[in-house]
N, C-alpha and C positions, 0 to 999 in steps of 0.2 A: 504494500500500500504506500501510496508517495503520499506525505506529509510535510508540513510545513512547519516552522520551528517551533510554534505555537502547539501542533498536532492535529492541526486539520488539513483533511483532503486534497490535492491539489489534482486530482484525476479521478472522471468517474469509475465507477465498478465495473471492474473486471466481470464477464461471463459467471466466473466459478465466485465470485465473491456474492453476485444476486441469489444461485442457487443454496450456497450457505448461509445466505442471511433465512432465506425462505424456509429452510430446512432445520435454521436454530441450533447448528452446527457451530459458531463463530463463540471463542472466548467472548465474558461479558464486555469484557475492555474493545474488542473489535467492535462490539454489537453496537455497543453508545458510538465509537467512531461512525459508524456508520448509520444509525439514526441521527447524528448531528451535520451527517452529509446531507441526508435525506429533507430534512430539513429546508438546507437552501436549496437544492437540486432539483427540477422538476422533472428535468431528465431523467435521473439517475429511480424519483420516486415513481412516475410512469412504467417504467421499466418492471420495477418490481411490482408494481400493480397486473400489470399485463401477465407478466410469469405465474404471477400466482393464480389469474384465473384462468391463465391457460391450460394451468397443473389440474386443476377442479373439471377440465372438461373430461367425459365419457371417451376412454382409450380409442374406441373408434374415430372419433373428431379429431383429436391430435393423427395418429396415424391419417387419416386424409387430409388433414393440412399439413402432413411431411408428404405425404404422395403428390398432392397438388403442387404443391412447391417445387420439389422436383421436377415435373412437367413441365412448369412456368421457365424454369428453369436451363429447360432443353436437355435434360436428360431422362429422357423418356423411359433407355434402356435399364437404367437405375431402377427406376419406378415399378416397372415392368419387374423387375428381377423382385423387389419387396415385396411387391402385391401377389406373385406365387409363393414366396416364402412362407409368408400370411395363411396364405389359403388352405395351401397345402400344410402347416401346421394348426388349421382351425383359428388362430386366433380372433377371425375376420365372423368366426359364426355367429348365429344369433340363438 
C-alpha cells in the first residue's frame, strides 16, 4: 500500500486489496486505512460497492457476464471452450 508520511493512501486499491477488504481478510490497522480511503474516494468506494453486489448475484449471472465478456471481447473460442466445461460438468443445470 503506498502511503504518505502522514499514513494515508496515495493510490487506489489494488484488485486483491477490494476483494480483502470484502472478505474481512485485512488486519484491523489495514481495514481503518482503508475505510479512511474510502472515505475521500469515490472511486475506490464504487468499486467496492459494485464487487460486493456483484458477489451476491446467482453463480449463473456472474458466469454469463464472464461468458458475455469474453465474446464482447472477441474471444469467442474462450467462451466457447467454458461454456462446454460448464455443461458438461452440470454446473450450468437447473
Amino acid at each position: 500500500m503506498a502511503k504518505t508520511e502522514r499514513g494515508r493512501r496515495l493510490a487506489h486499491l489494488t484488485p486483491e486489496e477490494v476483494v480483502e477488504y470484502i472478505d474481512r481478510v485485512m488486519s484491523k490497522a489495514e481495514r481503518r486505512q482503508v475505510d479512511a480511503h474510502l472515505a475521500e474516494c469515490d472511486r475506490c468506494l464504487t468499486e467496492i460497492v459494485e464487487v460486493t453486489e456483484w458477489m451476491h448475484k446467482p453463480l449463473y449471472e456472474r458466469l454469463m457476464h464472464l461468458l458475455l465478456s469474453l465474446v464482447r471481447r472477441s474471444e469467442r473460442g474462450l467462451a466457447v471452450a467454458v461454456t462446454v466445461r460448464l455443461l458438461a460438468g452440470g454446473a450450468l443445470s437447473t
